[in-house]
C-alpha positions as CSV (number, residue, x, y, z in Angstrom):
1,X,-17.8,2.1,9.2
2,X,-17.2,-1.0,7.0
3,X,-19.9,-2.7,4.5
4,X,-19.9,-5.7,4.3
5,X,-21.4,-8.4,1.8
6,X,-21.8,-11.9,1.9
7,X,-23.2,-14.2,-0.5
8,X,-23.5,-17.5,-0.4
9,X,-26.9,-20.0,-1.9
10,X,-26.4,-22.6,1.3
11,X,-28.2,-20.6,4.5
12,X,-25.7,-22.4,6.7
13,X,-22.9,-21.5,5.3
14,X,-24.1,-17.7,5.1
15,X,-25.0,-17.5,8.2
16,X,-21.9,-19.1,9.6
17,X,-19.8,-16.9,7.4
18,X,-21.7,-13.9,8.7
19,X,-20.9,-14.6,12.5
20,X,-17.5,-15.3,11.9
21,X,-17.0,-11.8,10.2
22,X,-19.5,-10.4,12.9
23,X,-17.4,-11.9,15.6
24,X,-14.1,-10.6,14.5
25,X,-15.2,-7.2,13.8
26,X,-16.8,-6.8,17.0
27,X,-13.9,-8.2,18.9
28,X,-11.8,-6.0,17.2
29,X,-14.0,-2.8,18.4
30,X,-14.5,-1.9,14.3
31,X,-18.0,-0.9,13.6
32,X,-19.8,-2.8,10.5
33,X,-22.5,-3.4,8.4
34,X,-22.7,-7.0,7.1
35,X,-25.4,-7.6,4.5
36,X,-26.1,-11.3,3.9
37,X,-27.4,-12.0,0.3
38,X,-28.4,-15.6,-0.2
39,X,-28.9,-15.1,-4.1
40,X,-26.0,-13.4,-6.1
41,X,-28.6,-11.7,-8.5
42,X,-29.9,-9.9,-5.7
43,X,-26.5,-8.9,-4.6
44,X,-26.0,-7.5,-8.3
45,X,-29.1,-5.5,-8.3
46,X,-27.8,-3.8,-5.6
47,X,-24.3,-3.4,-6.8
48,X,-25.8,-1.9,-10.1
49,X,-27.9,0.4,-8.1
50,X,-25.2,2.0,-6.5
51,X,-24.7,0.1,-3.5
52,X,-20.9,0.0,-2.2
53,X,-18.9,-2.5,-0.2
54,X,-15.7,-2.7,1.3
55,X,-15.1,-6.2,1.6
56,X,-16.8,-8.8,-0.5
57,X,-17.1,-12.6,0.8
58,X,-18.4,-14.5,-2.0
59,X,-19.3,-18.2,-3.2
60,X,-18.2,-19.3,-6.7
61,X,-20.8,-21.9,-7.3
62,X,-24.3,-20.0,-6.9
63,X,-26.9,-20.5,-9.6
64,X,-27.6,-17.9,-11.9
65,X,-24.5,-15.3,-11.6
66,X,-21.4,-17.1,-9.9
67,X,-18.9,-15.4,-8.1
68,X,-16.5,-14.9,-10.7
69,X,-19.0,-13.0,-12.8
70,X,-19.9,-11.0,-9.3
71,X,-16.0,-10.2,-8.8
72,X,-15.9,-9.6,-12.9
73,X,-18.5,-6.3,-11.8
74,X,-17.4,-5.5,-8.7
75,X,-14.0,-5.3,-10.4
76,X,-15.2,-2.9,-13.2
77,X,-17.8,-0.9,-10.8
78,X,-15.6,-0.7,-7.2
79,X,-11.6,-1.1,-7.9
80,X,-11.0,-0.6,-4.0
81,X,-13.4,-3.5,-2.4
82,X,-11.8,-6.7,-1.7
83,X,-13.2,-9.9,-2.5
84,X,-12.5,-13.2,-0.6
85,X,-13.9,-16.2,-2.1
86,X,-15.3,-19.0,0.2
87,X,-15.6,-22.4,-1.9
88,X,-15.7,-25.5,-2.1
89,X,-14.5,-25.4,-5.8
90,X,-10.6,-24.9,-5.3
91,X,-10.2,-25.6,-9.0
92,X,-11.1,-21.9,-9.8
93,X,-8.4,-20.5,-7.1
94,X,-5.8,-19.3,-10.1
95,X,-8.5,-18.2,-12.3
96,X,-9.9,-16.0,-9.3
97,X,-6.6,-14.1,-8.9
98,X,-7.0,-12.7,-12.1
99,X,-9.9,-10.6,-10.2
100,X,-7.6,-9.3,-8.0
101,X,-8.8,-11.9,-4.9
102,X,-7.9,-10.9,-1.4
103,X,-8.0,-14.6,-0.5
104,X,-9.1,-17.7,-1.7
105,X,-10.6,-20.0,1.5
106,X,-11.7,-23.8,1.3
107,X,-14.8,-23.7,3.2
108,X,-13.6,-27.0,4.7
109,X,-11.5,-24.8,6.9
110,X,-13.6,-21.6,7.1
111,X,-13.2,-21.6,11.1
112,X,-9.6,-21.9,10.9
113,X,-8.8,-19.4,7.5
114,X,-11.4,-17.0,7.6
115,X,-10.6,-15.0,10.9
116,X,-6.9,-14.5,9.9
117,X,-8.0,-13.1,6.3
118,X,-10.1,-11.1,8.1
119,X,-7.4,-9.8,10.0
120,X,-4.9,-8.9,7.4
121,X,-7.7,-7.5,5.2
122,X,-8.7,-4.6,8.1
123,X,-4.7,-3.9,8.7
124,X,-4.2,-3.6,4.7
125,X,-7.9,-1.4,4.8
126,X,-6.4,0.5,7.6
127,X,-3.4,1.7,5.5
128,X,-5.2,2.4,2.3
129,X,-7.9,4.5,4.1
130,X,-5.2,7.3,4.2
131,X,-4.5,7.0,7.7
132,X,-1.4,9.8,8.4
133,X,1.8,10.0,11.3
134,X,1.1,14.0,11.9
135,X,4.2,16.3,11.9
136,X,5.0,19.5,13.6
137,X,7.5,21.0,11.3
138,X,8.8,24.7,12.4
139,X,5.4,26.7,11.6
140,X,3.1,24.2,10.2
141,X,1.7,20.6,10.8
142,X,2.3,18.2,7.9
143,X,0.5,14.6,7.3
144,X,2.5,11.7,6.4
145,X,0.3,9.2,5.0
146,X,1.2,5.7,6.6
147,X,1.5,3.8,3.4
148,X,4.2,5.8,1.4
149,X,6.2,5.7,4.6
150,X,9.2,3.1,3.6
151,X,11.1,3.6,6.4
152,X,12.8,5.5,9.7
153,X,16.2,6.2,10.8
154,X,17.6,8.0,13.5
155,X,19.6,10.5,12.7
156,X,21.6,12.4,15.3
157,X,18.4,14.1,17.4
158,X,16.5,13.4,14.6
159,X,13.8,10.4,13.7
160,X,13.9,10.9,9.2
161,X,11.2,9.3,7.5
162,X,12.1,7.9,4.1
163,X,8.7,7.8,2.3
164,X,8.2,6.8,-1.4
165,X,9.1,8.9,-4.5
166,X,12.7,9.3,-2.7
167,X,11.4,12.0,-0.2
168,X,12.4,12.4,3.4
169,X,11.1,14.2,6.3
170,X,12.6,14.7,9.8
171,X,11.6,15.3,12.6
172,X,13.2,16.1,16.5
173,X,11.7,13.5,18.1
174,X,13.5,9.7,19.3
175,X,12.8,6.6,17.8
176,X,11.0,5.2,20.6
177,X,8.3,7.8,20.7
178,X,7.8,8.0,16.7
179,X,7.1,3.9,16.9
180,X,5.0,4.6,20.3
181,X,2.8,7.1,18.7
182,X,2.4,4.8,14.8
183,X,1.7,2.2,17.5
């Protein structure tokens, strides 16, 4: 299951942020949690208390805490979450990178930006969830994790995996069905 946390001082915004994410997630058959924090001190009481999120859609302008000082802690406390930041302040888009920003999305254009983000956040959170390609190999089953696999080639009967740190694994199996079954 994903968490989910959006934060955002204007209620409309929030809310419309939150059905946009709710929306995708559902159409996508992925099963979330979306917490909607309309103060970014509230959302930092919980992210000192130990809460944990995935995916982080933020504000910049908020009073109090701004986002960069949320994505400052989240980037200290939870290395692995992803922030997007929804502004209107695009002045503060190269400073956010320095946070390691997923994206960066005018809220002038939330409808059109936000879904795609969306959608290239959950296939990069698919990979780095440790997702494996499952081998028989002679008398054992080994797991190829999905994101240190560079690339295939056929060889004779023979689909070889090249994966990163220069090793290889092959298995009898075509092409066809080795790209049928990563899908």
């Amino acid at each position: 299951m994903l968490h989910i946390a959006v934060c955002d001082d204007n209620t409309e915004i929030l809310s419309r942020v939150k059905e946009l994410a709710k929306v995708f997630f559902r159409t996508h058959c992925v099963e979330c949690k979306i917490q909607a924090y309309q103060s970014s001190e509230n959302l930092l009481y919980d992210l000192q208390d130990g809460v944990y999120y995935d995916l982080l859609l933020l504000d910049i302008e908020m009073p109090g805490i701004d986002g960069m000082d949320l994505a400052r802690v989240i980037q200290d406390t939870m290395s692995a979450a992803r922030i997007i930041f929804i502004t209107f302040h695009l002045e503060y888009a190269i400073t956010a990178y320095e946070f390691s920003v997923f994206r960066y999305i005018p809220k002038m254009v939330i409808d059109d930006k936000l879904p795609s983000a969306l959608e290239d956040y959950y296939k990069l959170y698919r990979l780095e969830r440790n997702e494996f390609y499952t081998v028989e190999i002679k008398n054992h089953v080994e797991q190829l994790p999905y994101r240190e696999i560079l690339y295939i080639l056929k060889d004779g009967k023979y689909a070889v995996f090249h994966l990163s740190g220069g090793k290889t694994q092959a298995v009898r199996k075509t092409l066809a069905s080795v790209f049928e079954e990563i899908g």
